[in-house]
N, C-alpha and C positions, 0 to 999 in steps of 0.2 A: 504494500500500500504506500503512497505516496502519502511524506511527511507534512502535506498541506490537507489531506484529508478534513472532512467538519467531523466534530464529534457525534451527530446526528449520521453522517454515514458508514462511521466507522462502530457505533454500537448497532447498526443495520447490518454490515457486515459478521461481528458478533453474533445476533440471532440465530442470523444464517446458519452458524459453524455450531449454536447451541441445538438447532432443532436437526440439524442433518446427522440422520444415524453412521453413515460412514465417514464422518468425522470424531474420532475420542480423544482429541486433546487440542488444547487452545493454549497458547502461550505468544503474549503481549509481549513485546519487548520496550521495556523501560530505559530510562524513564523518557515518555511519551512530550512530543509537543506543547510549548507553553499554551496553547490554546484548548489541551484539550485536560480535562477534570480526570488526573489516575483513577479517584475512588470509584466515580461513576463508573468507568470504564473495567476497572477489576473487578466491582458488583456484578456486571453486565454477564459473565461470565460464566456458567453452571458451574458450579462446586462440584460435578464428577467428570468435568472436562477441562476444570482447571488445573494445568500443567505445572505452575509455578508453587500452588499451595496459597494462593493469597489474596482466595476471597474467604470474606469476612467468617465463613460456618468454617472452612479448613482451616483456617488459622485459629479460631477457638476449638476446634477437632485435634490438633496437633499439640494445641499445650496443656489439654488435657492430659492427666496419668492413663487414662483408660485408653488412648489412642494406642498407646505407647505395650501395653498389658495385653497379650498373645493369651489364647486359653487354646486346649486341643480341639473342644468342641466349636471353637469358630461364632460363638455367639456374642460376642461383642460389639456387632453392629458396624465394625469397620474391617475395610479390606484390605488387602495387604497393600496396598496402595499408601501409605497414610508415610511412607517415610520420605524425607525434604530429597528434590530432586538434585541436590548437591551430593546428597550422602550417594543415595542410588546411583550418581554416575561416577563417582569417585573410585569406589568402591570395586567396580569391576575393573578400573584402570588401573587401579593397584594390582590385582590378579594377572591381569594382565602379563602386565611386566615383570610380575613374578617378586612383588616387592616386599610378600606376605616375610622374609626371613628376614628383614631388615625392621628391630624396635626403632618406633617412633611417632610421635604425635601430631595428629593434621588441624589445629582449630581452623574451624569454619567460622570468620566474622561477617558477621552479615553488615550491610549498609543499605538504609533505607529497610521497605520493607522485606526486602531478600536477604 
């Protein structure tokens, strides 16, 4: 999409990708033109097609303990989905490269709301 977009077409756009079933992931890239409102825009979003984690129900989904709280029988109400998409791609690029025998620590600082 071009960086001149209206926010009026670009949460048209949004709908679009919310209501079409062969779309399962939406991911905004931040941070967005001064013209156009983030919140509205990450709102716009469906929370099981949000790719970043940050609309408003996944980010109180996530800092909850129970997000976090695996049980065998699966009834928790979330899916294995619920872990931040930093860790998720981190994590195989470690394996990857086979970095699992090397101790060490990775923080993840976020800035804004990523």
């Amino acid at each position: 999409l071009e960086e001149d977009i209206s926010q009026e077409d670009l949460l048209t756009q949004i709908e679009e990708c919310n209501v079409n079933p062969h779309i399962h992931g939406i991911l905004v890239q931040l941070p967005l033109p001064s013209h156009i409102d983030e919140s509205t825009v990450v709102e716009a979003i469906h929370p099981e097609k949000d790719v970043d984690g940050l609309h408003p129900l996944n980010v109180a989904a996530l800092a909850t303990t129970t997000t976090h709280q695996r049980n065998s029988n699966n009834n928790n109400n979330h899916n294995d989905n619920d872990t931040p998409p930093t860790t998720t791609t981190t994590l195989p690029l470690l394996d990857w490269n086979q970095l699992d025998q090397i101790p060490f620590h990775i923080p993840c600082t976020p800035q804004g709301c990523m």
